[in-house]
N, C-alpha and C positions, 0 to 999 in steps of 0.2 A: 637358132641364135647364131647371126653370124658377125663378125667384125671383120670392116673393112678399111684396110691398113693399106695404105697407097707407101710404096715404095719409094725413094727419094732418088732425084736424076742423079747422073753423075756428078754433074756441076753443084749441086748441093752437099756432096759428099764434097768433095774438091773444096770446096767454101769452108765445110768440118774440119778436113786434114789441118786447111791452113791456118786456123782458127787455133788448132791444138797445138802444131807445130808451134805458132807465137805463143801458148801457155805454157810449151818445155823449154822452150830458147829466154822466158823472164825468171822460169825456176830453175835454172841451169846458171844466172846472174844470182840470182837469192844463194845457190848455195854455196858460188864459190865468194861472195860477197862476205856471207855467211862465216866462213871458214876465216875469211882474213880478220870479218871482226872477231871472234873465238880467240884465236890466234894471236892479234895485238893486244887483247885483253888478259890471256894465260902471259905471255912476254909482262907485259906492266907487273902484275902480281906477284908473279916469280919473283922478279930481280925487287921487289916491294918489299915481299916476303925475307930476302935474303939480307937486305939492308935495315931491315929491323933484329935478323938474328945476329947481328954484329960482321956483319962480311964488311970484306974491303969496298969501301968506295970511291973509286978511284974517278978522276976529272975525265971527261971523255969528250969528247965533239961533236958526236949523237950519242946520245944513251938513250938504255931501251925505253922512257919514257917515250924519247923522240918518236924510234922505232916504232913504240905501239899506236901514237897518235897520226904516224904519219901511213902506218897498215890501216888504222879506222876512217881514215880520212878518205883513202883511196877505194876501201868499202862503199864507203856513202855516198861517194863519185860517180864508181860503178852502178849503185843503185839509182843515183837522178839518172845517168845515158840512157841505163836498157830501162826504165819506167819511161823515158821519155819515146825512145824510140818503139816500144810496144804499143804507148796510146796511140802515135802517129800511124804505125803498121795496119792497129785494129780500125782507126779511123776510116783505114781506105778498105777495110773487108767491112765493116758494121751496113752498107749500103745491096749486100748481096747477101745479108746473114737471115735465115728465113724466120726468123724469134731473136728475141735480142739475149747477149749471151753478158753475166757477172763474171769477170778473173777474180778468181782466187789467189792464182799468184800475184797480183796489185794489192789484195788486203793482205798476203802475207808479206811480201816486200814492205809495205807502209809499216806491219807491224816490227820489221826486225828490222829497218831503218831508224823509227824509233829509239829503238832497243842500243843499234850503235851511237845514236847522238848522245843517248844517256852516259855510255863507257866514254864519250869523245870527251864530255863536256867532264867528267868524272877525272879521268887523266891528265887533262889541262888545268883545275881547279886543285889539284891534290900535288901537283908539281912535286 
């Protein structure tokens, strides 16, 4: 009983690397995207939270409402460039790709871009 497992050339390897290096370089956008919507949405809450236990609210010229809508914003920014420029990257590898390859980091980007529009729209609605 024998199996026969053909090794893969260099160049097919080389076609993997870059294939994976584009899936660390979209979730390397996911998480610091990730981080900033986290981040504008603990900001909204905090200072939410603090204005309903009777703190001072003082007039300001950005407050962190601003802040947090303008950190989700810049989130979601980030998330259309590096989705767009992954599809474009993958585009020109998919013609050398020996099996066609699913990203997972695009269903998870789709999913936590989502995720921000919901805090976006939530923070501008709740003014």
């Amino acid at each position: 009983m024998s199996t026969t497992t053909t090794k893969p050339d260099a160049a097919e390897l080389a076609v993997e690397r870059t294939w994976l290096a584009y899936e660390r370089t979209l979730m390397a956008w996911v998480r610091t995207a990730t981080s900033m919507i986290s981040f504008g949405f603990s900001i909204y809450k905090f200072f939410q939270f603090e204005k309903g236990e009777g703190g001072a609210s003082r007039v300001r010229l950005f407050t962190p409402r601003d802040f947090s809508i303008f950190l989700v914003s810049i989130a979601l920014g980030s998330f259309l460039t590096a989705a767009i420029g992954h599809r474009k990257a993958v585009r020109q590898l998919t013609p050398y790709l020996s099996q066609p390859h699913h990203s997972q980091a695009e269903y998870l980007a789709g999913l936590i871009s989502v995720f921000g529009l919901v805090v976006l729209i939530t923070a501008i609605l709740r003014g």
